[in-house]
Structure formats: structure tokens, C-alpha cells
MARDO-235219 format. One record per residue (C-alpha): x, y, z. Coordinates in nm, 4 decimals, padded with zeros to 6 digits. Example, Ala and Ser with C-alpha at 12.3 -4.5 7.8 and 13.67 -1.06 7.14 Angstrom:
REM MARDO-235219
x	y	z
01.2300	-00.4500	00.7800
01.3670	-00.1060	00.7140
***
This chain:
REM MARDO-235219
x	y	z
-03.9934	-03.8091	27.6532
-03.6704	-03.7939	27.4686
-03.5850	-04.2063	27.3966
-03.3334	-04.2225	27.1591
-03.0548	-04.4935	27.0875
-02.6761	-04.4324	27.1977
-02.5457	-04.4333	26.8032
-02.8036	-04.1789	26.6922
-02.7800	-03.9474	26.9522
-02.5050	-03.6586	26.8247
-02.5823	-03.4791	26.4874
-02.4535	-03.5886	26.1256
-02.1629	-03.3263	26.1780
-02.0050	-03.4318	26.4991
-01.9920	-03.7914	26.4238
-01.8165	-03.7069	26.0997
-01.5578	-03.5077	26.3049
-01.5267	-03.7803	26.5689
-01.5118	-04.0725	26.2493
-01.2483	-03.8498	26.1051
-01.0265	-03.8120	26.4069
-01.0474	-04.2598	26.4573
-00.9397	-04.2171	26.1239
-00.6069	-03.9625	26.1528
-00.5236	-04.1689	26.5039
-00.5263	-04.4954	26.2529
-00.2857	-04.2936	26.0114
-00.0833	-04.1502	26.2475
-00.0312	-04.4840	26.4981
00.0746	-04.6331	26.1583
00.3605	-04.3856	26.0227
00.4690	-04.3870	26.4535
00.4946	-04.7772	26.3679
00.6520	-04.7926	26.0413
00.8984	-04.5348	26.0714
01.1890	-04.7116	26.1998
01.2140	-04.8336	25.8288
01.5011	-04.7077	25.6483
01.3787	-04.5754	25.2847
01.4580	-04.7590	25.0178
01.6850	-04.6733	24.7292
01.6895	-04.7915	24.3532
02.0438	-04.7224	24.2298
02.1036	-04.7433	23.8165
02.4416	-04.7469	23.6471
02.5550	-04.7906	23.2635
02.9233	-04.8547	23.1738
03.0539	-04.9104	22.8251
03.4089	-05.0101	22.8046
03.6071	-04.9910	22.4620
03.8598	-05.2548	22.3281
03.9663	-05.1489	22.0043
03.7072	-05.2855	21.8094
03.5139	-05.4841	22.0847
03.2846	-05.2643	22.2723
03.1042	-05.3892	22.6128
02.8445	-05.2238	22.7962
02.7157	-05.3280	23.1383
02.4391	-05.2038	23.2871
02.3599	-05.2460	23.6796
02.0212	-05.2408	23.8299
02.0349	-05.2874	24.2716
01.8017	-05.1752	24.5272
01.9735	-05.0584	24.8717
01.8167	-05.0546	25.2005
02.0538	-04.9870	25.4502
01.9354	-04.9950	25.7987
02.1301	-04.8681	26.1108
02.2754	-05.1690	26.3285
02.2204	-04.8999	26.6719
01.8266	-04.8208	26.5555
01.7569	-05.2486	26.5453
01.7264	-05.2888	26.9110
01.4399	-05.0166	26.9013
01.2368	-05.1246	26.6341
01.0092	-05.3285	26.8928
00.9934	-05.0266	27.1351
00.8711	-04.8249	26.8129
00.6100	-05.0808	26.6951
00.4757	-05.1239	27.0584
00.4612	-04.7347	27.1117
00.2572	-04.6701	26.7889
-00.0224	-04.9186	26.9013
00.0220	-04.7914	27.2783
-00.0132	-04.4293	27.1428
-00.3263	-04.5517	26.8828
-00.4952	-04.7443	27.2031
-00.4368	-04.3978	27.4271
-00.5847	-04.1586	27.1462
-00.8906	-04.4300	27.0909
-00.9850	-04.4516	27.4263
-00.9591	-04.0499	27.4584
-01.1990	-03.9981	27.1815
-01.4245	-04.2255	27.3180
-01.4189	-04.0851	27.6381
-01.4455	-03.7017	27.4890
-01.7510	-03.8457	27.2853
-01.9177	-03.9906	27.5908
-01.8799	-03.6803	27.7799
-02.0327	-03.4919	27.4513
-02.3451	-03.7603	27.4872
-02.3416	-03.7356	27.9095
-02.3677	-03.3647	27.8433
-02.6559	-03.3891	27.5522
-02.8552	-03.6252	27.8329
-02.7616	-03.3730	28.0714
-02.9208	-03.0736	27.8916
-03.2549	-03.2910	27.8315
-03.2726	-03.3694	28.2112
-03.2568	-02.9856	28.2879
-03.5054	-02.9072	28.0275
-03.7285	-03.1544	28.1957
-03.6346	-03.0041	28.5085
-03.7535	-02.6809	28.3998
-04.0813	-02.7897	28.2396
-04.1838	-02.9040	28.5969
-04.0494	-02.5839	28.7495
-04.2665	-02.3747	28.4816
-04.6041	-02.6160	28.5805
-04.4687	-02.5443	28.9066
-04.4593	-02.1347	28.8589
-04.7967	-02.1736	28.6717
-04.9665	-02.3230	28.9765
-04.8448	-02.0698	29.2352
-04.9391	-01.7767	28.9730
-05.2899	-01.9100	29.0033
-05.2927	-01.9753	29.3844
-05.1675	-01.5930	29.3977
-05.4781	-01.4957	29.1645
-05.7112	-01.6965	29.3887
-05.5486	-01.4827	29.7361
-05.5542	-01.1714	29.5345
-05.9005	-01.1921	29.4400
-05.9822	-01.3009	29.8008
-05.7945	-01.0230	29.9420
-06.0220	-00.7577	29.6888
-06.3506	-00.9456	29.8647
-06.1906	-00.8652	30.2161
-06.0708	-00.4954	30.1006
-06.3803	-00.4018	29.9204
-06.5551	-00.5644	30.2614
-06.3645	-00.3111	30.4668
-06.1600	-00.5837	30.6461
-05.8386	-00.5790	30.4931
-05.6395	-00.2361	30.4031
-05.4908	-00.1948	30.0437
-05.1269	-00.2666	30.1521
-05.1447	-00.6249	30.1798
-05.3843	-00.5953	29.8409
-05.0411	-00.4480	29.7018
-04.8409	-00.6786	29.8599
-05.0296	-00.9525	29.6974
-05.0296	-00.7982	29.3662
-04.6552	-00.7671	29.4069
-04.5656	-01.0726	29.4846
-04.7845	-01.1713	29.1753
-04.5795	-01.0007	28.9550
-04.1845	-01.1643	29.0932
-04.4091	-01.4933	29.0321
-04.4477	-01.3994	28.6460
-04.0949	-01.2578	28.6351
-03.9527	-01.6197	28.7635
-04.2036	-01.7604	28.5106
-04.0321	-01.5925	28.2206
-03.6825	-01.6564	28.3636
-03.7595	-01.9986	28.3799
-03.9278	-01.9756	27.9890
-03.5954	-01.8119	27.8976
-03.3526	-02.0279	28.0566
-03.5562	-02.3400	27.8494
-03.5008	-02.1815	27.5111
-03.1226	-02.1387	27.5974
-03.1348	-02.4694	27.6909
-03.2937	-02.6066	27.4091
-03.0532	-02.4112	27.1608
-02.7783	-02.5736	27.2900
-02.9188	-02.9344	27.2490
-03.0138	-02.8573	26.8912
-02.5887	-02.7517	26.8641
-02.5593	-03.1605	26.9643
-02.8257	-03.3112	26.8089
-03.0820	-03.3169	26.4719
-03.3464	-03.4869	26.7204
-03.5827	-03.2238	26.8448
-03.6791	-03.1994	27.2033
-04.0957	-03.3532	27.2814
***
């Protein structure tokens, strides 16, 4: 009743969120592995010197990276623990997104679980017509006395209560699969 493929399953909105979080994980595994890297520096510097009438000017241009001789021996340690961290944060999206899905599946199986229970309540309202009528041939008949007419009218009336319960339960139900998913419930 509700056959649907894996990829389609959670609305337009929540596999945006879940595409943008693979997407800060990617940024962030990549500034954790890059930032043993020292910064760069450009450095600039003019000098003019004067000779009585000979004038020189030099100009110097140099780029400086320094990088610390103590940080070296953990630049592998760094590298390995951005992609260890991006692995971990992957594989706990895709488990938080499969437990969205599980749940979505889960809410269709107990709407389908209350769709029998309803046939289930509609069948035992009519059985209780059928004794209640039966019980009206047998009091109007002088046989049976009106307490157990009342009885069965009572117990008629918890079977409709249950019935609406059960109604209202499914429409809570199928509010909070419509919070998952665009796809509407058959």
C-alpha cells in the first residue's frame, strides 16, 4: 500500500538539511586537515641608498612560510584525524537518516495496523447491533429483562468510543508522516 523507493522516501526539506550537513562535515574534515599549515606571508621592502650623485634603489619581494620544527611530527596525526573525524560524522548522518526512514516505515506499519483494528471495531459494532436487536426480540417477547438490553446497548456505545479513538489516533498518525514525507498515505 505505501511502495516507495529508499531515495524518495523523506520530503524535499529534510534531504536538503541532511545534503547540507555531508556538506559542512566535508568543510569542516578539510580545515581539521589543513590546519597544521603555517600561513603564509608576502613581505615587501624598498631601499634607496644615496652616493653623492649616484642614487641606488633596491627593492625586495620574499614570501615566508615558517613552520614550527615541534608541530612536524603531528602533521600526519592531524591529516589522519580530519578524515577519521569526516568518516565518524558520515557514518552518523547516515545512521540518524536511517533511523528518520526506520521511523517513517514505522509510522506506515502502525497506520496499517490501525486500519485493521478500525475494520476490526467496525465488525464487532455490527455483531453488537445484531445481539442488541436480538435481545429487543427476546425483551419485547417477555424473556429477557431490560438490564441486559442496557447492558448491550452499553457495551455498544465503549465499542464506538474505541472506534473513534482508534479514528483519532490514525489522523495523529498520519500528521506525523506527512512532517517526513510529500508522499501521501493510500
Amino acid at each position: 500500500s505505501f511502495c516507495i523507493t529508499f531515495a524518495s522516501v523523506l520530503n524535499d526539506t529534510k534531504e536538503d538539511i541532511f545534503n547540507l550537513e555531508f556538506e559542512k562535515v566535508k568543510k569542516d574534515s578539510e580545515s581539521l586537515k589543513n590546519s597544521w599549515l603555517s600561513p603564509a606571508r608576502f613581505e615587501t621592502s624598498i631601499s634607496k641608498n644615496r652616493n653623492n650623485q649616484l642614487s641606488t634603489t633596491s627593492k625586495n619581494i620574499k614570501i615566508v612560510w615558517n613552520q614550527d620544527i615541534f608541530r612536524s611530527g603531528g602533521i600526519y596525526w592531524q591529516i589522519k584525524k580530519g578524515k577519521i573525524i569526516k568518516s565518524l560524522s558520515e557514518k552518523l548522518l547516515n545512521k540518524k537518516e536511517h533511523q528518520l526512514i526506520f521511523s517513517l516505515y514505522e509510522l506506515v506499519l502502525n497506520i496499517q495496523k490501525l486500519d485493521l483494528q478500525l475494520q476490526k471495531q467496525e465488525l464487532a459494532i455490527e455483531n453488537q447491533n445484531i445481539l442488541i436487536k436480538n435481545r429487543q426480540d427476546k425483551y419485547l417477547h417477555g424473556v429477557l429483562d431490560l438490564s441486559r438490553l442496557d447492558e448491550a446497548i452499553i457495551d455498544l456505545n465503549s465499542l464506538k468510543n474505541k472506534k473513534e479513538e482508534i479514528y483519532q489516533a490514525r489522523i495523529d498518525l498520519i500528521a506525523n508522516l506527512r512532517d517526513l514525507t510529500d508522499l501521501e498515505y493510500n
